[in-house]
Backbone bond lengths (Angstrom), bond angles and torsions (degrees), N, CA, C in turn:
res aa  C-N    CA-C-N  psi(-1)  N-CA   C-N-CA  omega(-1)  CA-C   N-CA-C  phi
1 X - - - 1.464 - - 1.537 109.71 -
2 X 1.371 119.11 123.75 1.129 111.43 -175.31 1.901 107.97 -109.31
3 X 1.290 106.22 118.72 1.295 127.05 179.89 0.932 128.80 -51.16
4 X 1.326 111.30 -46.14 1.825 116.21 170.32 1.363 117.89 -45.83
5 X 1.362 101.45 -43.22 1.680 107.54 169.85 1.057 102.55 -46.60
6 X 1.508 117.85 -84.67 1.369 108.54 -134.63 1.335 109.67 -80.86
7 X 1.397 121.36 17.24 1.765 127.33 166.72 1.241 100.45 -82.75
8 X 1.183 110.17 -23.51 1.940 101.02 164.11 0.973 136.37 -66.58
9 X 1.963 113.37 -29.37 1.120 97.38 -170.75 1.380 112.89 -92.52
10 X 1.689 119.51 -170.08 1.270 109.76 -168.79 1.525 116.90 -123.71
11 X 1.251 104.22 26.15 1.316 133.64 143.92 1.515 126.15 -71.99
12 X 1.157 98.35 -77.00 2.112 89.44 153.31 1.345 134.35 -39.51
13 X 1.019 117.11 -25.67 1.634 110.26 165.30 1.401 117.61 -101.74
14 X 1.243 135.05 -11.32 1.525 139.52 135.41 1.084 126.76 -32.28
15 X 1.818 114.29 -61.32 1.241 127.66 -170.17 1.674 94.95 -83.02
16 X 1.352 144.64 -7.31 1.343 145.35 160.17 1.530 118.08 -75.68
17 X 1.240 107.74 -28.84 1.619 119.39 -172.63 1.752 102.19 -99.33
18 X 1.459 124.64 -20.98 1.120 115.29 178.20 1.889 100.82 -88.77
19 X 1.396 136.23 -45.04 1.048 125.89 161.42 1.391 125.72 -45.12
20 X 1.145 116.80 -26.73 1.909 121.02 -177.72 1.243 84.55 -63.32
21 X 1.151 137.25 -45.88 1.678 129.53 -118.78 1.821 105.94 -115.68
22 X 1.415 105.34 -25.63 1.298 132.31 147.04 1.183 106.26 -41.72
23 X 1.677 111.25 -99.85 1.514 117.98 -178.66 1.687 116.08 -41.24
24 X 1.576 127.92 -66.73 1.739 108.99 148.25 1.411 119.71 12.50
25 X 1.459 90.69 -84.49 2.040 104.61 -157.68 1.799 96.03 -73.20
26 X 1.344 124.06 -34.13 1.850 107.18 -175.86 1.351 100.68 -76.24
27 X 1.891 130.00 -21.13 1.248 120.07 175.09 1.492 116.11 -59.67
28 X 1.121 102.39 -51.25 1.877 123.98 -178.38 1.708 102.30 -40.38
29 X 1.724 109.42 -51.85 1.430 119.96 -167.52 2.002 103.70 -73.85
30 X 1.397 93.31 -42.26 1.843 87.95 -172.55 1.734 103.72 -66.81
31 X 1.532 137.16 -22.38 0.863 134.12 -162.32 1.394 100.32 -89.75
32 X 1.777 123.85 -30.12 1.695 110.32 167.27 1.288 110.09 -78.89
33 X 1.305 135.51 24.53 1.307 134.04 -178.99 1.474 119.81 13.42
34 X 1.695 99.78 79.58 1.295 106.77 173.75 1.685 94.01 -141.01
35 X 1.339 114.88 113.20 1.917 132.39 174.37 1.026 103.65 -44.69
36 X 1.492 118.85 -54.81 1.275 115.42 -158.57 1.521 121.20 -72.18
37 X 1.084 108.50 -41.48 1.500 119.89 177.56 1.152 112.16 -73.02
38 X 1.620 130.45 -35.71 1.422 133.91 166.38 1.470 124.51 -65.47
39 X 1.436 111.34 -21.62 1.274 114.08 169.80 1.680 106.81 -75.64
40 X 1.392 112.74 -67.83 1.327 105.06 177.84 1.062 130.27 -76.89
41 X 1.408 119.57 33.37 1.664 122.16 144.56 1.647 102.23 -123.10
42 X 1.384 121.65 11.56 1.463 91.24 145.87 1.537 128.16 -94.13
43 X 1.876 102.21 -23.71 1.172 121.39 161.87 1.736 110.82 -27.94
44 X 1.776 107.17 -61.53 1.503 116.02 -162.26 1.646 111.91 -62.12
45 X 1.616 88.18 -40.91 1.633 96.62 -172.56 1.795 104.88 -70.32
46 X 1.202 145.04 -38.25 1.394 149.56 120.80 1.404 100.30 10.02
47 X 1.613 114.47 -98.13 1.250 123.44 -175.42 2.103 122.05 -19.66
48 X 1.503 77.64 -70.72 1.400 103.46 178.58 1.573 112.07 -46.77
49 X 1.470 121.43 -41.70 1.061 114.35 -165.22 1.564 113.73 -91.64
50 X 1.502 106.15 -14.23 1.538 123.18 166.09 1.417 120.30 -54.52
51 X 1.201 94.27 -47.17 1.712 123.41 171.14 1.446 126.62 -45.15
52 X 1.327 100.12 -56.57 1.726 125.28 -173.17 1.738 94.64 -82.12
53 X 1.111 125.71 -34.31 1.764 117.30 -160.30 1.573 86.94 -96.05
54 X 1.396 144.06 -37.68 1.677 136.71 148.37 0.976 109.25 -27.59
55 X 1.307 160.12 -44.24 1.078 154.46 -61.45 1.537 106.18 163.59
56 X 1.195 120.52 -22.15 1.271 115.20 -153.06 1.996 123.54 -90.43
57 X 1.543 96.72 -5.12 1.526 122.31 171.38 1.395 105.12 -88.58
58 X 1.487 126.36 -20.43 1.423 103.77 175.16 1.525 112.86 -119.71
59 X 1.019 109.53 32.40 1.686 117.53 -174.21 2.054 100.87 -81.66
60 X 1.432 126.61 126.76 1.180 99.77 173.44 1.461 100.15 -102.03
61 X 1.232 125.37 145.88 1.422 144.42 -154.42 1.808 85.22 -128.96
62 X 1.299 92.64 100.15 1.643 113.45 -171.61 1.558 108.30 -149.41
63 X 1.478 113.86 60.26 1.208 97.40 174.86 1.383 126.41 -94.68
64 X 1.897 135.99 -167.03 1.193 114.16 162.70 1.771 93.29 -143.27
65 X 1.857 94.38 -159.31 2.027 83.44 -166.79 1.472 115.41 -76.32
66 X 1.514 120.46 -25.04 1.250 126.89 164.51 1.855 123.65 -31.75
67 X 1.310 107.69 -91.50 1.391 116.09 151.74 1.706 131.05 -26.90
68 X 1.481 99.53 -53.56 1.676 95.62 160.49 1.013 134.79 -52.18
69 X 1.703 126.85 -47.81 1.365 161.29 -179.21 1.840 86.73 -56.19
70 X 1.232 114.60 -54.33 1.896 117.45 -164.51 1.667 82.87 -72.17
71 X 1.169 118.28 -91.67 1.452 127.41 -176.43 1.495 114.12 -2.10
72 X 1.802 117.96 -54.26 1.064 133.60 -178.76 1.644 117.63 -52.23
73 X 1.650 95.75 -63.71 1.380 114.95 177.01 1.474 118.38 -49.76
74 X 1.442 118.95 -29.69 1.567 133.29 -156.97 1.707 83.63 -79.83
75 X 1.415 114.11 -56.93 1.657 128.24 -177.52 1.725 100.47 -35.64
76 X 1.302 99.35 -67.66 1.368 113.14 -151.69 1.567 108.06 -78.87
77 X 1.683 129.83 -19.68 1.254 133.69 120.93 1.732 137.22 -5.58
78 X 2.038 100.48 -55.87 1.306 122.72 -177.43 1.556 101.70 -81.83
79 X 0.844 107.29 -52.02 1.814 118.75 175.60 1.558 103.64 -25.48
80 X 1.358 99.92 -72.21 1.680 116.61 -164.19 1.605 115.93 -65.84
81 X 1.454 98.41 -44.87 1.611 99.14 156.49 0.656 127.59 -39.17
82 X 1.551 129.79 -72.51 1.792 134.94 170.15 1.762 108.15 -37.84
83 X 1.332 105.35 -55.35 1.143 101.08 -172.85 1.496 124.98 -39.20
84 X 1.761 101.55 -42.85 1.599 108.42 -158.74 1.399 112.47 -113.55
85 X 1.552 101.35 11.41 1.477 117.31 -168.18 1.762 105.02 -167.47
86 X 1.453 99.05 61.64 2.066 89.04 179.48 1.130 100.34 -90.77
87 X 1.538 150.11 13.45 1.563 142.90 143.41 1.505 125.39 -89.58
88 X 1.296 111.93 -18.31 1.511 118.85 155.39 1.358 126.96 -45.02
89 X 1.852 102.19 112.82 1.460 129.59 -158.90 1.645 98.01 -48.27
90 X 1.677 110.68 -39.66 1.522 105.83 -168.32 1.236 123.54 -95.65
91 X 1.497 107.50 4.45 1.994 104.45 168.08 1.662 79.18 -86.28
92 X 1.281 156.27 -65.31 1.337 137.00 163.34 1.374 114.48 21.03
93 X 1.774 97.26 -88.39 1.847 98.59 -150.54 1.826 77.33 -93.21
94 X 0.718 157.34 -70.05 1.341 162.66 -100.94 1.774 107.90 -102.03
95 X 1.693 122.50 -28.82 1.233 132.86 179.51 1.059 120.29 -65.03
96 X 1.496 124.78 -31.71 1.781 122.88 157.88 0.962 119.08 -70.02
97 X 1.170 128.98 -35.37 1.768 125.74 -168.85 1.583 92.80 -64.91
98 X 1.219 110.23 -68.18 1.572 121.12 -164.24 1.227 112.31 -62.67
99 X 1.850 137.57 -10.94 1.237 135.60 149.49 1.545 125.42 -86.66
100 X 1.466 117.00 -24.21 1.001 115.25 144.05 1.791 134.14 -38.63
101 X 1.445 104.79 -81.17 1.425 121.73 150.21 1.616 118.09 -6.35
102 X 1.759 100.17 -69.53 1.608 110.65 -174.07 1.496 114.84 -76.57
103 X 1.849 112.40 -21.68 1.605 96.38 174.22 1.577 103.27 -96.18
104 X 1.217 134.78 -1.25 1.964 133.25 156.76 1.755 91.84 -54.72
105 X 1.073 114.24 -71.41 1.707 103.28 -161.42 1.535 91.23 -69.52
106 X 1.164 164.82 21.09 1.244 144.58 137.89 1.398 116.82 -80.06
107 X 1.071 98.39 -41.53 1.530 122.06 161.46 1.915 133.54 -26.76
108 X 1.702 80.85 -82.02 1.727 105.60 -176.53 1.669 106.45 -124.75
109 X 1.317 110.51 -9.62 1.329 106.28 -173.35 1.811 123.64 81.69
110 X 0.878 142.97 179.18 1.642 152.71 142.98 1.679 92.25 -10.08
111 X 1.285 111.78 -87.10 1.697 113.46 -166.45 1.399 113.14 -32.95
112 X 0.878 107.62 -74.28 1.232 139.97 -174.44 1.749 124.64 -61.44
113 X 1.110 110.90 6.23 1.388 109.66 153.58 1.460 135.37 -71.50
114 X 1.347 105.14 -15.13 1.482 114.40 174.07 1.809 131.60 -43.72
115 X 1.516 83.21 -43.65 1.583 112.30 165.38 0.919 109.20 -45.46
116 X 1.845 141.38 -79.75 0.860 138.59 -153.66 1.787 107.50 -82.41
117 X 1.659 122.20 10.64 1.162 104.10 171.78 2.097 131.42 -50.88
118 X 0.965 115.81 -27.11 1.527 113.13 166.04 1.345 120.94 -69.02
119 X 1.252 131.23 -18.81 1.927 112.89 169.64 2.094 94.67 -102.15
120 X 1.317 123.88 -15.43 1.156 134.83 158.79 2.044 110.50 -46.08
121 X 1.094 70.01 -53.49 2.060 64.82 178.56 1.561 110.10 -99.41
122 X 1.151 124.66 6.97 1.473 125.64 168.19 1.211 98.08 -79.58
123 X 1.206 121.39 -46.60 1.654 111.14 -170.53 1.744 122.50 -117.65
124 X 1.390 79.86 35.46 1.723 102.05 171.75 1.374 90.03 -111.17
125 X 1.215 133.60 -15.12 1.411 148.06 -165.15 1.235 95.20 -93.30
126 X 1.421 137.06 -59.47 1.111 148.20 177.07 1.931 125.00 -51.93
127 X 1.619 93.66 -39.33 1.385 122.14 169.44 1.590 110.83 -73.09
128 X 0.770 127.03 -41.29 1.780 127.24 161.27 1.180 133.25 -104.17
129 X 1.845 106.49 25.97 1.331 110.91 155.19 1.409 138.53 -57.97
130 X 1.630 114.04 -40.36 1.039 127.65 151.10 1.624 141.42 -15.37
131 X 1.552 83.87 -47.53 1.753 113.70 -161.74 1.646 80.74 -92.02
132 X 0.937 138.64 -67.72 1.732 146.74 -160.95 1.715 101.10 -62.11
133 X 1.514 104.04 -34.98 1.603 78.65 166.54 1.211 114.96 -106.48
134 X 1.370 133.28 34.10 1.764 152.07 131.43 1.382 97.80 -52.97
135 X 1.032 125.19 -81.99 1.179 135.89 173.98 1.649 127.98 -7.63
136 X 1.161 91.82 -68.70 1.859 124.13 179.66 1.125 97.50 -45.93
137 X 1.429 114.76 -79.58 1.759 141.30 138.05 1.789 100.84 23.92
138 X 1.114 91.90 -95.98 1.187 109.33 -153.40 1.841 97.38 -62.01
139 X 1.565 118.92 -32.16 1.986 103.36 -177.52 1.357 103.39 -77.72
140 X 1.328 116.06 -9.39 1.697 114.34 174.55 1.369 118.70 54.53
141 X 1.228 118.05 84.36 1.392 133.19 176.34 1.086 129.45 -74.25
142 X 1.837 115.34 -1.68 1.714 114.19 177.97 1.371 105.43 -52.67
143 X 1.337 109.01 -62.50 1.524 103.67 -175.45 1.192 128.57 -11.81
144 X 1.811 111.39 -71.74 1.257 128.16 -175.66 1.563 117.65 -48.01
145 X 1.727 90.15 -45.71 2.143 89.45 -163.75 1.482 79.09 -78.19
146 X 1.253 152.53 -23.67 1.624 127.81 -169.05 1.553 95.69 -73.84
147 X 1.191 136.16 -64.81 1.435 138.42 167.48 1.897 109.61 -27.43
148 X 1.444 109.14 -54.87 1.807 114.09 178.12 1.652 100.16 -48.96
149 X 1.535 108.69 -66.84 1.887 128.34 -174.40 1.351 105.88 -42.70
150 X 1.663 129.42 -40.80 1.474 122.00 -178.49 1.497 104.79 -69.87
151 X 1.745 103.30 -52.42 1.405 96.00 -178.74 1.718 123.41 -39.67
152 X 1.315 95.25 -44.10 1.432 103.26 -151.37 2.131 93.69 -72.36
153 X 1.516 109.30 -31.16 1.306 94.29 172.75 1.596 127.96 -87.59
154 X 1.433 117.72 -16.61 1.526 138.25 162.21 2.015 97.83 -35.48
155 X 1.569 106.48 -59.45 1.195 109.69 -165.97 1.458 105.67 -93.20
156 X 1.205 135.22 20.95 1.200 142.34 170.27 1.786 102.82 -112.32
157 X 0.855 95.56 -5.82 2.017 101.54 175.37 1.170 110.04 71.32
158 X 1.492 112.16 20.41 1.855 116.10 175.11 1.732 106.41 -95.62
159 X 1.230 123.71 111.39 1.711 138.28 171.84 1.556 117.52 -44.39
160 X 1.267 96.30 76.73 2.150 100.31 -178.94 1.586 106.75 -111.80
161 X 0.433 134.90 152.17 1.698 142.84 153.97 1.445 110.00 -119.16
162 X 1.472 122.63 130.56 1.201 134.15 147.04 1.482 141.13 -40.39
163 X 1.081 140.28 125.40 0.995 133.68 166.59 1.299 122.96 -141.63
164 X 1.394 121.73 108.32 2.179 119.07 -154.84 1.838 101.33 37.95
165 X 1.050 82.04 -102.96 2.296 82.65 -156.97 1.606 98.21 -104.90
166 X 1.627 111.07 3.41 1.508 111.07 -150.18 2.160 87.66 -95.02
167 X 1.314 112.53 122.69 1.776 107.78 174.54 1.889 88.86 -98.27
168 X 1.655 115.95 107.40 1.260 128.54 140.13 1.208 123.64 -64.56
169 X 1.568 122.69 140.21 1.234 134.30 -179.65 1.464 110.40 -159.88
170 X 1.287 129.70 142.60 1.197 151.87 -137.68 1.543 101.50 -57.39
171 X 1.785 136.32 -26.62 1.130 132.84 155.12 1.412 131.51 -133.83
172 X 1.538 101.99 29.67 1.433 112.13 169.21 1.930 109.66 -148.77
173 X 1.470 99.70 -151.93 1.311 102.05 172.42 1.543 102.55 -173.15
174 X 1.202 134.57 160.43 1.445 136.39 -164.41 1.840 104.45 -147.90
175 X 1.107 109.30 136.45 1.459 124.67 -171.49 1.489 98.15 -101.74
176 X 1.425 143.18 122.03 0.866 132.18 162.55 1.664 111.52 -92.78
177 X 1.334 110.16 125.56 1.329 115.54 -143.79 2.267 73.04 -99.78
178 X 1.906 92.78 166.61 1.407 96.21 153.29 2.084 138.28 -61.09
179 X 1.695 71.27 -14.15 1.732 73.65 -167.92 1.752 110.24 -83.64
180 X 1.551 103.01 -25.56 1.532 119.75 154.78 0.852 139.15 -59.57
181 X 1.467 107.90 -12.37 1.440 104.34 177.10 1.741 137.51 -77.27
182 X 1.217 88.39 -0.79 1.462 100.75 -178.57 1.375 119.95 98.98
183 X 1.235 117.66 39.65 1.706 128.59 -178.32 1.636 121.52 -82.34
184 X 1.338 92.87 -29.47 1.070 113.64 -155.93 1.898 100.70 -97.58
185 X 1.198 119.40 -15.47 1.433 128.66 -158.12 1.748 78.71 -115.90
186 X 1.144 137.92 -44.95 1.392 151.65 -169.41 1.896 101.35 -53.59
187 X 1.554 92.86 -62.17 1.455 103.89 -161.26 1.769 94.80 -70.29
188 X 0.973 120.29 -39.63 1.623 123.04 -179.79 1.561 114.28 -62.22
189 X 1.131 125.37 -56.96 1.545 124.19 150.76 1.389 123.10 -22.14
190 X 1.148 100.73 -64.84 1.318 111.62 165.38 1.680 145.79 -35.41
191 X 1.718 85.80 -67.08 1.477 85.26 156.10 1.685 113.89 -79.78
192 X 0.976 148.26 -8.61 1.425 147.06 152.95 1.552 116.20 -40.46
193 X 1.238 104.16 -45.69 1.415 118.51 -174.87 1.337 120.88 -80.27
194 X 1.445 123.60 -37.65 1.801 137.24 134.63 1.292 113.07 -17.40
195 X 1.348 117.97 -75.87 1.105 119.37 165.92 1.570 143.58 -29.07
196 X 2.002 87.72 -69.25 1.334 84.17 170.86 1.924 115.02 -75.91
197 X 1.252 136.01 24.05 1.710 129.81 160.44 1.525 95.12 -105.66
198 X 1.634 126.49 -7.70 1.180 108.81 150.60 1.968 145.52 -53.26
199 X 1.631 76.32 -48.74 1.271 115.89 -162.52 1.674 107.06 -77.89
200 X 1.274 104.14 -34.09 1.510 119.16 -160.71 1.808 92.18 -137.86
201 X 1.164 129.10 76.94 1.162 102.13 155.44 1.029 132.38 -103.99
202 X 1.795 109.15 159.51 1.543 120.66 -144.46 1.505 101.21 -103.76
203 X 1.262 126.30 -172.15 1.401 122.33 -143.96 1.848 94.22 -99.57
204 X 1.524 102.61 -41.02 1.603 123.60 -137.88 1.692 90.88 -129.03
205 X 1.626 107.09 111.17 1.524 131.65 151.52 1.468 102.60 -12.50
206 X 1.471 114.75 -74.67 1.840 104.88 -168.04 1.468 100.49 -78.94
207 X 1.401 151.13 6.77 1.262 128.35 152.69 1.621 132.95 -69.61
208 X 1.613 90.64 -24.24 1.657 109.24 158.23 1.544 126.93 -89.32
209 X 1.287 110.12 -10.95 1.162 133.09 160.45 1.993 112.36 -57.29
210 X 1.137 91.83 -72.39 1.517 121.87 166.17 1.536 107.59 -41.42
211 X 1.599 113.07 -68.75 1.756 99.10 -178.15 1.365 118.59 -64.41
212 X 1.139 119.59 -17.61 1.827 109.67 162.27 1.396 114.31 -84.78
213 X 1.234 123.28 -15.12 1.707 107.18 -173.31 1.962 86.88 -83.92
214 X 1.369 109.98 -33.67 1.595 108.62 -178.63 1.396 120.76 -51.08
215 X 1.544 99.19 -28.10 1.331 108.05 -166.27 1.463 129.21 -74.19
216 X 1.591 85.44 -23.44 1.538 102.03 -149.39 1.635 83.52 -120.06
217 X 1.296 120.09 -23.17 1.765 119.50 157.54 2.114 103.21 -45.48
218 X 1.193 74.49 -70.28 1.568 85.03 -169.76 1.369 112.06 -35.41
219 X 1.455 117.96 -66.84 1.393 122.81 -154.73 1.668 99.84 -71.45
220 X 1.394 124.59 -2.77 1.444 121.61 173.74 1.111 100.60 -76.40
221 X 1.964 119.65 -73.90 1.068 127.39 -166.98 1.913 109.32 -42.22
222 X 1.197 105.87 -65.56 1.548 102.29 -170.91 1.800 117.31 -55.08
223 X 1.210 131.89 -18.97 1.238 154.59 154.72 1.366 117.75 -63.95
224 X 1.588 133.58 -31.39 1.221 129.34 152.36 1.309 122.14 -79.11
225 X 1.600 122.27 -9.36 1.482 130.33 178.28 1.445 95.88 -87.67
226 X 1.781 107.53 -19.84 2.385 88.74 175.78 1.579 86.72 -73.32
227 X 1.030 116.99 -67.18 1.147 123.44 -177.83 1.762 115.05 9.10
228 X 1.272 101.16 -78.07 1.475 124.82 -159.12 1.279 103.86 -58.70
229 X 1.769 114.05 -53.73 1.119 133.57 158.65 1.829 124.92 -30.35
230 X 0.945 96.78 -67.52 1.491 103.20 170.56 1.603 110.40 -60.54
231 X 1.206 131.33 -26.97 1.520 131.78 -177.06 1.802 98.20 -77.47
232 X 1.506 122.32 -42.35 1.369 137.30 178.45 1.329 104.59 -48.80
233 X 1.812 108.69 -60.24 1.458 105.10 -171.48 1.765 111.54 -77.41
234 X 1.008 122.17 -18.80 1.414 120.51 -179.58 1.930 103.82 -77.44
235 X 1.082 124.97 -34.00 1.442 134.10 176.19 1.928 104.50 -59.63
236 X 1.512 96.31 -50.42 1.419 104.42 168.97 1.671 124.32 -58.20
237 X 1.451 104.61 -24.36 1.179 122.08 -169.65 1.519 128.64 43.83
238 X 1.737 90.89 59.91 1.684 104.89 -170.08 1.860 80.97 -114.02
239 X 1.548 111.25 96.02 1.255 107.02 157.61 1.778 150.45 -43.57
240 X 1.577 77.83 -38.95 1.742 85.65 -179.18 1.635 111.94 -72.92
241 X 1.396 97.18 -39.64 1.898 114.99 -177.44 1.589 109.28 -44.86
242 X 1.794 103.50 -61.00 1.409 110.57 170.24 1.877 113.27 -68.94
243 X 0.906 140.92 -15.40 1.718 133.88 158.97 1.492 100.45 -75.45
244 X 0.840 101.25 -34.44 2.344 103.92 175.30 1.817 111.68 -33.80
245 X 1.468 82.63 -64.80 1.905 125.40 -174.35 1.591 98.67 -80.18
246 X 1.036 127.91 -60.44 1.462 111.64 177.23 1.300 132.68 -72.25
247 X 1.138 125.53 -13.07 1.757 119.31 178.58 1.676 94.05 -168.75
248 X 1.087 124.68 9.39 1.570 121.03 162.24 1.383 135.04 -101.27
249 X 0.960 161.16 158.69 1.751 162.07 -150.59 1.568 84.77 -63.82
250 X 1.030 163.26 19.49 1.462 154.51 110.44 1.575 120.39 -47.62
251 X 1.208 121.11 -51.44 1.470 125.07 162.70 1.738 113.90 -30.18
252 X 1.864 84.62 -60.44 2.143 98.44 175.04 1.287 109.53 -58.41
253 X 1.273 125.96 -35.57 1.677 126.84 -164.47 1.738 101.71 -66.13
254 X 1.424 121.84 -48.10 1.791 130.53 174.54 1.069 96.26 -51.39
255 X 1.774 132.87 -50.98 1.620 109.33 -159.51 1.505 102.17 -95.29
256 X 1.081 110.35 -20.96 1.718 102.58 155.65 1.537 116.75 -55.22
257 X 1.490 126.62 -48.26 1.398 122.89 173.99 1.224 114.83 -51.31
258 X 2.094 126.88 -56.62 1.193 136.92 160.81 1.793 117.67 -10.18
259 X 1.204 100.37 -77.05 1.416 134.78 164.11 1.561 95.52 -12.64
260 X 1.491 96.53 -86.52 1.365 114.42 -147.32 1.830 100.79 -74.69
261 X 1.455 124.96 -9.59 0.938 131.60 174.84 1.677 97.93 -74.84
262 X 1.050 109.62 -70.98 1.750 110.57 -164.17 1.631 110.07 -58.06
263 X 1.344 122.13 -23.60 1.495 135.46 -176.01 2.159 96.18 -62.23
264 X 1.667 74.36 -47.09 1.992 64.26 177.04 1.253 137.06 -117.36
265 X 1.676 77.22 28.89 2.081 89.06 151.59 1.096 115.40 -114.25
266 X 1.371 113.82 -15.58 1.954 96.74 146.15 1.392 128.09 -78.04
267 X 0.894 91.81 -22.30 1.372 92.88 157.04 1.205 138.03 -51.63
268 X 1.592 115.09 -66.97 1.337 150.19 174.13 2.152 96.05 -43.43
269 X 1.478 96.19 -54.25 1.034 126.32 -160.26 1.264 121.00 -61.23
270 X 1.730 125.44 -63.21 0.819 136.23 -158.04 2.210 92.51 -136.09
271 X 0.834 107.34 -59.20 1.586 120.78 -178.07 1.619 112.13 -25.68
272 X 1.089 115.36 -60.99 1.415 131.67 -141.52 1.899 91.92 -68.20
273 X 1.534 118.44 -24.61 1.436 102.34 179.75 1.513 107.56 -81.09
274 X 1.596 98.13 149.55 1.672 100.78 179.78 1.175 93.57 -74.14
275 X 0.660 172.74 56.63 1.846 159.58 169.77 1.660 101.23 -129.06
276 X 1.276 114.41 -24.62 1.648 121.20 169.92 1.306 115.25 -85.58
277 X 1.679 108.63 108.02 1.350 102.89 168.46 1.300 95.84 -137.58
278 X 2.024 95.58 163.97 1.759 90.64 176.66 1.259 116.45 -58.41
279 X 1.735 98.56 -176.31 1.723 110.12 -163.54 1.565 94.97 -76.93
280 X 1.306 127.68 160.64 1.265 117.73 170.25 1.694 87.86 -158.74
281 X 1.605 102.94 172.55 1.548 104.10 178.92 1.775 114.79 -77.00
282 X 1.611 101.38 -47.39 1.975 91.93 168.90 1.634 112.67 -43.68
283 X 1.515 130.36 -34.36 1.412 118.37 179.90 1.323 110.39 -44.94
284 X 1.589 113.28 -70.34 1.454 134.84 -172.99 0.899 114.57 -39.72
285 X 1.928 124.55 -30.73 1.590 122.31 -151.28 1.956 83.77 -112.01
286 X 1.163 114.62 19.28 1.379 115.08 -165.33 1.994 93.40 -95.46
């Protein structure tokens, strides 16, 4: 392989400037030490980059000085941010979209952004995560998973009664707080499920219809089963068990189950025919 070449081309320094900027934004995320959000933006950045290297024989790389000049500025924008703000929530969600964005017009220019619309809405997805779990927020779902958590112990033959968000039981009681309610397992499904009608798209409107109501089915149901759980161990009054399940690598273990639940109902679902494969560029040019 001769190197000199490919320091010429201008693909190699793209695909160098989109990895910097990657590693950047998951540094930014591992340093607010939050799993959840770091997982699913390495997940996205994954996605995205699956996408672009499918993809990467029919991209036309047509830019001019206009677009470069923007492209440049958008870079050198991200730079200064980090610089003067590397804990700022919105170089966070907001630093892929806008390097994405700025290496398309380095890229293809104005025209030619069209192409890169699929890692473009992954992390426009990512960019109004924030706002979507405002959202969540605000319809307030304790209710429901406290209503799901009784059910789920009523039919487990454990003695609770309801009361608003509060699960009573014969020597305790449990508050189902907003942050319990499953917002957080909801919004992650979610974007999982984006993805995969990215990744895999399906033929038929209500089958994509379907993997988000699945998605967001799922991550309730399995989120009212911590639920119940945590009301069990607090009744037991094994403290550490219930801090395990409520805010300890037990919390991760449910949205790992979530996960692995919805993975194989698309599976189950849509997967299992050979005729489904991911998106790739030979499909398109088919």
């Amino acid at each position: 392989m001769d190197w000199s070449e490919k320091l010429r081309e201008p693909k190699f320094w793209l695909l160098a400037i989109a990895a910097a900027v990657a590693a950047v934004h998951l540094t930014l995320l591992s340093r607010a030490d939050n799993s959840d959000i770091f997982a699913t933006s390495f997940l996205f950045w994954l996605a995205a980059g699956s996408l672009i290297w499918d993809h990467r024989d029919t991209y036309k790389l047509d830019s001019s000085l206009t677009p470069s000049l923007v492209g440049v500025g958008l870079l050198g924008l991200i730079l200064i941010r980090i610089s003067f703000a590397p804990n700022s929530a919105s170089s966070a969600w907001l630093l892929p979209l806008i390097a994405t964005l700025s290496l398309g017009l380095l890229a293809s220019g104005f025209r030619g952004l069209g192409q890169y619309w699929k890692p473009l809405v992954i992390f426009s997805l990512l960019a109004i995560y924030p706002l979507l779990k405002l959202t969540l927020q605000a319809i307030d779902l304790s209710e429901l998973t406290a209503m799901a958590a009784a059910f789920n112990l009523s039919y487990l033959g454990f003695p609770v009664q309801r009361q608003g968000v509060f699960l009573v039981m014969p020597s305790s009681r449990v508050e189902v707080y907003g942050a319990c309610s499953g917002i957080q397992s909801i919004l992650q499904l979610l974007c999982i499920a984006v993805l995969f009608l990215l990744m895999f798209p399906l033929k038929h409107r209500w089958q994509a219809a379907l993997t988000v109501v699945a998605a967001v089915v799922i991550a309730f149901v399995v989120n009212a089963l911590r639920v119940a759980l945590m009301a069990i161990l607090n009744n037991a009054g094994d403290k550490n068990a219930f801090d395990y399940w409520h805010l300890g690598q037990g919390s991760l273990i449910f949205s790992a189950i979530a996960v692995f639940v919805f993975g194989l109902f698309c599976w189950l679902a849509f997967l299992r025919s050979p005729s489904q494969k991911p998106d790739s560029g030979a499909q398109e040019n088919a």
